[in-house]
C-alpha positions in Angstrom: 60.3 108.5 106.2 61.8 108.5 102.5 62.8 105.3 101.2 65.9 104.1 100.3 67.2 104.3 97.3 67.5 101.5 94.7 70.9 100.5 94.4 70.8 101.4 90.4 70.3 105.0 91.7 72.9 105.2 94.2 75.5 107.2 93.3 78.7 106.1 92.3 82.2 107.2 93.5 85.6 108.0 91.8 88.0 106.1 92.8 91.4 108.6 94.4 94.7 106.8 93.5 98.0 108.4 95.3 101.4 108.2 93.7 104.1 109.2 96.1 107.9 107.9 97.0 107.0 105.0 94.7 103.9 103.7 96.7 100.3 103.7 95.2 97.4 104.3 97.7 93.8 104.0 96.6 90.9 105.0 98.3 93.1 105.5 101.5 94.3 102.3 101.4 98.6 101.7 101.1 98.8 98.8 98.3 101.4 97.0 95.9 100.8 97.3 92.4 100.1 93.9 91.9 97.6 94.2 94.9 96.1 97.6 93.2 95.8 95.8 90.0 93.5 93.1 91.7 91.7 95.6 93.6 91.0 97.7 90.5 89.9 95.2 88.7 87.2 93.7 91.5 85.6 97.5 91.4 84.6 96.4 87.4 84.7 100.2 86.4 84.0 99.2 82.5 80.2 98.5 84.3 79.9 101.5 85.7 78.8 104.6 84.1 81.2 107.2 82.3 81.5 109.6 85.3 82.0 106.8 87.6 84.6 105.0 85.8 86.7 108.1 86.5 90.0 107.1 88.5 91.5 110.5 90.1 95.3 109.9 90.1 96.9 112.4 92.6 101.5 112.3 92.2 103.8 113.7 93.1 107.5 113.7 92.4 108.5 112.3 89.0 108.3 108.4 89.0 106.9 107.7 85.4 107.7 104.5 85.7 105.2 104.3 88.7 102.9 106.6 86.9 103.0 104.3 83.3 101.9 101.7 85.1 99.3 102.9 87.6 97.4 104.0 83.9 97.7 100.7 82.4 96.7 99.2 85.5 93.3 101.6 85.5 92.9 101.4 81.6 93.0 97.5 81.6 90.4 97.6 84.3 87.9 99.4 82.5 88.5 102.7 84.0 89.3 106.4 83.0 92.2 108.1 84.1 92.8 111.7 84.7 95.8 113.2 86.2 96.1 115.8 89.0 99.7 116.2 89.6 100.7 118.1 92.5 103.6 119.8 93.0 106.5 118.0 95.4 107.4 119.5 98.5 110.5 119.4 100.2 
């Protein structure tokens, strides 16, 4: 039987951040953005490694505002954001 392995080697997730009707989700999870600022920040991305500092942010619609923040919120956390905006459906 192999053996596990080290936690150093395991690998590391992206975080998934969802922007829709003015609610942030991340990992799954329905959150304020004061609450998703804490949360953020507890993952410490700025120790992770460049691939897994990644934070996927998924919108839709057109709440800048909402979008503006959520990057702040990731940047100031030590993460990197990239976009994937989907189109709104009706």
């Amino acid at each position: 039987m192999p053996a596990p392995m080290p936690q150093s080697a395991q690998v590391e997730k992206n975080v998934a951040m969802g922007l829709r009707n003015g609610q942030i989700s991340i990992d799954g999870k329905m959150m304020t953005p004061e609450e998703a600022a804490v949360y953020l920040n507890g993952l410490q991305l700025g120790r992770r490694s460049n691939e897994a500092r990644v934070v996927i942010i998924s919108s839709a619609g057109q709440n800048y505002q909402l979008l503006h923040r959520a990057m702040a919120m990731i940047e100031a956390a030590g993460g990197i954001v990239c976009l994937n905006e989907t189109a709104e459906t009706h």
